[in-house]
C-alpha positions in Angstrom: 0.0 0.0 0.0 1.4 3.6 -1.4 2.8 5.9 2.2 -0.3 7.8 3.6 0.6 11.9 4.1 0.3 13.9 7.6 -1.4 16.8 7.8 1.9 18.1 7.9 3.2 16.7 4.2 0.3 17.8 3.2 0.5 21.1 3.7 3.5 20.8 1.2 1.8 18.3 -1.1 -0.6 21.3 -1.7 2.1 23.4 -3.3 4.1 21.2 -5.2 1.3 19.4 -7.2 0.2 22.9 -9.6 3.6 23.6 -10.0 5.5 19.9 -10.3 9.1 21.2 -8.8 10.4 23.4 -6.1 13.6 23.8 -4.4 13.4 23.7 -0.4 13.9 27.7 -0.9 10.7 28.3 -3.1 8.8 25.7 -1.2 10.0 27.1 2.4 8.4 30.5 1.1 5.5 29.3 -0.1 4.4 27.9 2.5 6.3 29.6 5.6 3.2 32.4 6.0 0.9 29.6 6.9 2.9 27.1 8.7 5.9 29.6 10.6 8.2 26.7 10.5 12.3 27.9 10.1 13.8 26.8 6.8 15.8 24.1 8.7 12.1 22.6 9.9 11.1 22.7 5.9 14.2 21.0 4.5 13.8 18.5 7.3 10.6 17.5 6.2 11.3 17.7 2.3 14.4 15.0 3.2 11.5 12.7 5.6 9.0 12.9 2.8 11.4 11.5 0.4 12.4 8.6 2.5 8.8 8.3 2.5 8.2 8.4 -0.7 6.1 11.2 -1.3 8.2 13.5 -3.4 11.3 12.8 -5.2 14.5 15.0 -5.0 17.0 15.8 -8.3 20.0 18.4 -8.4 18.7 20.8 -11.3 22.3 23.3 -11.4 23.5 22.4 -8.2 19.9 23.1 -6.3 18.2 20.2 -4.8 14.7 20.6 -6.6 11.5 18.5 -5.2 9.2 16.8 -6.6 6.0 15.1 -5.8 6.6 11.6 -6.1 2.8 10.5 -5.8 0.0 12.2 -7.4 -2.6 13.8 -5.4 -5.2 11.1 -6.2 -2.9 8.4 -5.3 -1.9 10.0 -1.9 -6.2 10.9 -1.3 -7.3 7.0 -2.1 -4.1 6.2 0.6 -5.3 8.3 3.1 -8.9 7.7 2.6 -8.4 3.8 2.2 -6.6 3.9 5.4 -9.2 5.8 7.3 -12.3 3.5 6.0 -10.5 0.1 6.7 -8.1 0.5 9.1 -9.6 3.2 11.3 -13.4 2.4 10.6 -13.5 -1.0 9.5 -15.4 -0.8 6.9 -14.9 -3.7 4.1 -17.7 -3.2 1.6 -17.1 -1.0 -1.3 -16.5 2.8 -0.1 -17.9 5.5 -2.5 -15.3 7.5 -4.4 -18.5 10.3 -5.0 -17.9 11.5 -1.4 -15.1 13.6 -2.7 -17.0 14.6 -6.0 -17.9 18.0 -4.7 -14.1 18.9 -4.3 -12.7 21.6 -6.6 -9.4 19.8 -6.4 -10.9 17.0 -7.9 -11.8 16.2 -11.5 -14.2 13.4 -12.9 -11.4 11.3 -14.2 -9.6 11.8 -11.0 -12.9 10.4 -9.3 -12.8 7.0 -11.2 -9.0 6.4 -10.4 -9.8 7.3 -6.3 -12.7 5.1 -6.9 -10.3 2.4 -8.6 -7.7 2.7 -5.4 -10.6 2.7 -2.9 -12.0 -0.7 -3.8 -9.0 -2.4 -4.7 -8.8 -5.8 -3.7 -6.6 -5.9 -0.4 -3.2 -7.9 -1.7 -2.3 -8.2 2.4 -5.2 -10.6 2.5 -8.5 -9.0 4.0 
């Protein structure tokens, strides 16, 4: 099963996905307004999310330059797979339409979250 995202990664998530590549600098001030972290606190958490998987890191001209490794849908159906049968135990089929009145969100986008929220579990359920 693809790494589920904090709140926190989120919050950086949010700003790499329009764009598709940041440095730590552009990303720590994007986001520093609404978070106050330090830029030691964002580079920390760029370097845990890609151990994690969530974003990928290349050197573009000597800059480390981030990238999200998963798209948004894949790192939504994680979360939201996780939340229905882990936390509520829920093993029926889970509606994917429960997100269809997000703006971040676009029909095609619903069928693959609907694709990932139904999947057979592998891991044996």
């Amino acid at each position: 099963m693809p790494p589920t995202a904090t709140r926190t990664e989120l919050s950086i998530l949010k700003h790499l996905w329009p764009v598709a590549r940041k440095s730590a600098r552009e990303m720590h001030d994007a986001i520093s307004v609404e978070t106050g972290w330090s830029y030691s606190t964002t580079r920390t958490l760029l370097t845990r999310m890609e151990e994690k998987g969530l974003v990928s890191r290349a050197d573009v001209h000597g800059v480390a330059v981030y990238a999200p490794a998963m798209s948004r849908v894949a790192v939504l159906g994680a979360m939201a797979r996780e939340l229905t049968r882990d936390v509520l135990d829920i093993k029926g089929a889970v509606p994917a339409s429960m997100f269809a009145d997000s703006p971040h969100i676009t029909k095609d986008e619903l069928a693959e979250l609907d694709a990932i929220l139904n999947a057979d579990d592998v891991e044996g359920e």
